[in-house]
N, C-alpha and C positions, 0 to 999 in steps of 0.2 A: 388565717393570716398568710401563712406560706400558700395557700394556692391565689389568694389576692397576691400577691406579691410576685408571683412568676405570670399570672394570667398579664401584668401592667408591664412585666420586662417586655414578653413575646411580643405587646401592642406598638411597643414604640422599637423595636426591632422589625416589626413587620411595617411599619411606617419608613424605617429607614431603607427597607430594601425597596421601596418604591420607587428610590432614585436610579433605579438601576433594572427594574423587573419588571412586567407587567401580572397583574392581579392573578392570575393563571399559577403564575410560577410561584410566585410568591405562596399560595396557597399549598402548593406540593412542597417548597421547600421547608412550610411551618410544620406539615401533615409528616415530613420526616425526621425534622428534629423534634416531633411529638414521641415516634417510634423511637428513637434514639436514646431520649430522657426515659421511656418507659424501660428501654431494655441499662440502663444504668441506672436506675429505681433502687434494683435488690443489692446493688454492691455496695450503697454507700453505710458507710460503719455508722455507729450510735456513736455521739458525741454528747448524750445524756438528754436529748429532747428535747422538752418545754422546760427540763430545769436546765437548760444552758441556751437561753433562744436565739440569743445574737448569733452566736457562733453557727449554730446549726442553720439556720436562714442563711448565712454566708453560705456554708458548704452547698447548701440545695442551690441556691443561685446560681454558685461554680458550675454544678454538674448541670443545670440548664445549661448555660454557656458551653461547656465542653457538647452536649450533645446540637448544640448551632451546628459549634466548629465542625463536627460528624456530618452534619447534614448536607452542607456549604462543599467539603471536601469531596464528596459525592459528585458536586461539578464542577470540580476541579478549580474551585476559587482559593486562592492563595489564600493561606492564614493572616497574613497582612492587613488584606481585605475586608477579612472577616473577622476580627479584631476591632478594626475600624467601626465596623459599625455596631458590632456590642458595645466600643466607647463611646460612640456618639449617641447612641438609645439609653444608655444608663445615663447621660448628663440631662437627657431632656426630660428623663423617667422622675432624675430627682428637683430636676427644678420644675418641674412639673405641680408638686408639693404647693401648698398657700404659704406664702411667707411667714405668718403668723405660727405655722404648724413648725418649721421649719426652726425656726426662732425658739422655740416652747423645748424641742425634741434637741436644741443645742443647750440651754438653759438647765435639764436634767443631764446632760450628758458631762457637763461641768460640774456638778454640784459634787456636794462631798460626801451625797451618798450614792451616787451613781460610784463615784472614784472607789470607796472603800468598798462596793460590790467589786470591783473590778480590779482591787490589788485582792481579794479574798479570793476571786479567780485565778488569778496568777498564782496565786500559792498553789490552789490546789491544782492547776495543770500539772504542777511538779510530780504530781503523784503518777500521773500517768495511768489513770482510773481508765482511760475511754485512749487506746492504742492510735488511733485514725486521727485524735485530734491536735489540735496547737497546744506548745508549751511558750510559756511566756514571762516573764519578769515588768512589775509593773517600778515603774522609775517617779518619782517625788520631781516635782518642776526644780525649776532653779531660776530666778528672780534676774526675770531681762529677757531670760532664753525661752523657754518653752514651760506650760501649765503643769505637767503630764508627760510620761513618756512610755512607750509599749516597745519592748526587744521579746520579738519571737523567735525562737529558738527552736522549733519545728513547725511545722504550716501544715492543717488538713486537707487543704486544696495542691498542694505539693505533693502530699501523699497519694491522695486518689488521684491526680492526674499524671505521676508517675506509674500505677498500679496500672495505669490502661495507655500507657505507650504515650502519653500524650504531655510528658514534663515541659517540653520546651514552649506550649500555650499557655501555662502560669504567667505569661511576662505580664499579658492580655489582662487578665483580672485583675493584675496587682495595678495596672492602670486606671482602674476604677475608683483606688479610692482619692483620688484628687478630686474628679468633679464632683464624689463626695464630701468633702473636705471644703470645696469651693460653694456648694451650693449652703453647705451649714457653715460655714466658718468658722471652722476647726482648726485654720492655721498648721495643716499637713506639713511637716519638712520632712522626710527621708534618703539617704545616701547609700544603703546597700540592702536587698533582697536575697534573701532565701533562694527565689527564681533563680536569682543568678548568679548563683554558685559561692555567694557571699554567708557567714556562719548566722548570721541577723536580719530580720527585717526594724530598721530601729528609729519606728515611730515618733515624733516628735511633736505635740500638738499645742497652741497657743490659740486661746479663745478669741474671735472677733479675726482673725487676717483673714487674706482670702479676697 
């Protein structure tokens, strides 16, 4: 699953620098952010595996991402830039998906046994079992406002991209989850990030907006 899942990031990354490269370059700039992702392989911490999979597929996706950014920064393209187009390749990555699929994977993700996996995770992030990962509090809706609510209170993709000099390209990622959120209609609100210096990322999600 995780190597489908980065093999369909690269495809629609290497599509988007199309508007900008020709097939040559493009090719050496995949072949470096390949070198890049392999030499950031062994750092990335255990966040419990397959028995944490969400999480852990985030973090891997990061560190693909962080190693773009490595590759990109080799020719001297702004982070801006190169931001830009991991957001535009993760939007077209996820609508990409059959509606039907999309639909199905919003359906579990609301129900009330996805939730109660997902407030059973937040407790046990409190334990602090796996150092490198997220700690989080999972919040009860409130009737009008929002289904669900998610306050992280440590970030693993903060961590590692602290760990290698590179905090201040977290903004990048945390951009991602809108056209997440838009493509499943998850009704994303958020007002302050971890990234940004802020003590929360604090999730807000309401089924069907978007």
């Amino acid at each position: 699953m995780l190597g489908r899942m980065l093999k369909a990031a690269d495809k629609y990354i290497a599509q988007e620098l199309g508007t900008s490269y020709d097939q040559t370059v493009i090719e050496h700039i995949m072949a470096e952010k390949k070198k890049e992702y392999s030499a950031l392989l062994p750092t990335i911490p255990d966040l419990g595996g397959m028995d944490n999979p969400v999480y852990t597929l985030m973090l891997y996706s990061a560190v693909n991402s962080l190693a773009f950014f490595k590759a990109m920064e080799k020719r001297a393209v702004p982070a801006e830039k190169t931001g830009g187009i991991i957001v535009s390749a993760f939007e077209k990555q996820m609508f990409a998906y059959p509606l039907f699929l999309r639909r199905l994977f919003t359906k579990f993700a609301f129900s009330g046994f996805a939730l109660c996996r997902l407030k059973k995770r937040a407790e046990a992030s409190e334990i602090r079992r796996y150092p490198g990962a997220w700690v989080f509090r999972y919040l009860d809706g409130e009737a009008g406002a929002f289904d669900y609510g998610v306050d992280y209170t440590e970030c693993a993709i903060v961590k590692f991209y602290r760990a290698h000099g590179a905090e201040s390209l977290v903004k990048y990622c945390c951009l991602l989850d809108f056209p997440m959120s838009k493509a499943l209609h998850w009704g994303l609100t958020r007002t302050t990030t971890l990234a940004e210096g802020f003590e929360r990322c604090d999730f807000r999600f309401k089924k069907g907006l978007d």
